[in-house]
C-alpha positions as CSV (number, residue, x, y, z in Angstrom):
1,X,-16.6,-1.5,12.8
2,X,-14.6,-4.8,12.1
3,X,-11.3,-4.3,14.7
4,X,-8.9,-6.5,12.4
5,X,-10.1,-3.5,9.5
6,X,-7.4,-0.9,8.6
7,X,-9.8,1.7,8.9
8,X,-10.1,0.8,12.7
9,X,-6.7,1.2,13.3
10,X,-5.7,3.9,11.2
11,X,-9.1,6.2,12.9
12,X,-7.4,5.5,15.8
13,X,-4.5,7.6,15.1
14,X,-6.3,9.9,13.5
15,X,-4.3,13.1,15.3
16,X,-0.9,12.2,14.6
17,X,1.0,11.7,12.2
18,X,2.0,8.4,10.4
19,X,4.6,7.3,8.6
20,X,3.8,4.9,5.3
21,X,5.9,2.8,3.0
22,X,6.0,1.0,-0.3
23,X,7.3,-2.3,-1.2
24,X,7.2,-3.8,-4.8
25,X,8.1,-7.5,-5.4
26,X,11.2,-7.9,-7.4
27,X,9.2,-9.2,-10.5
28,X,6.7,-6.0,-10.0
29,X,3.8,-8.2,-9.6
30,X,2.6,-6.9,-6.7
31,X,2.7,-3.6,-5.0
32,X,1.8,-3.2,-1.5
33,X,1.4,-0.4,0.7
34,X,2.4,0.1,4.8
35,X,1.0,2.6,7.2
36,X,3.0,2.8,10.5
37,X,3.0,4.2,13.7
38,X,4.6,7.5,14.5
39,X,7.7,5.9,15.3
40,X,7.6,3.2,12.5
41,X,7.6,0.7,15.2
42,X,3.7,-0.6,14.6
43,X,2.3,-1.8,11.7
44,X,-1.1,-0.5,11.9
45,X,-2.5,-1.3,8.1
46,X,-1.0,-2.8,4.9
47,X,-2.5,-3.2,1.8
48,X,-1.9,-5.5,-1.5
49,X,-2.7,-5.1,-5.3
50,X,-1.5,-7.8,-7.6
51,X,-0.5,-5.8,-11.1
52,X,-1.2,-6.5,-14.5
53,X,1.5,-7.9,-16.6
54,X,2.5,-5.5,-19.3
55,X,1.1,-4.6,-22.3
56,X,2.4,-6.8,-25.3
57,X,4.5,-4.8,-28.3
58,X,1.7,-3.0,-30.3
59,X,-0.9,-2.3,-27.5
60,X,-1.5,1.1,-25.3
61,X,1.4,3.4,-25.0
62,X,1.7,5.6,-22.3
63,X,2.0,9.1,-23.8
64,X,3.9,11.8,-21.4
């Protein structure tokens, strides 16, 4: 298993708990996700996912 791989370091805490976090860039193009430590004091994984821009006026809705 690759040791720099999130899975590696999250497996290694597999027993306890973790602690996670969001941040979104101020312009909402890219959301990004944090997995910490017990005590929020190590980083153990982070992951990025650039967003689409939004829909223009006429296309899919989002129905609730």
């Amino acid at each position: 298993m690759n040791p720099f791989s999130p899975r590696h370091d999250l497996a290694q805490h597999r027993d306890k708990q973790l602690r996670t976090g969001i941040i979104d860039a101020a312009d909402r193009s890219w959301h990004f996700r944090l997995h910490f430590d017990a005590t929020g004091t190590e980083l153990l994984a982070c992951s990025g996912v650039k967003r689409r821009p939004p829909a223009k006026a006429g296309g899919q809705k989002l129905q609730l």
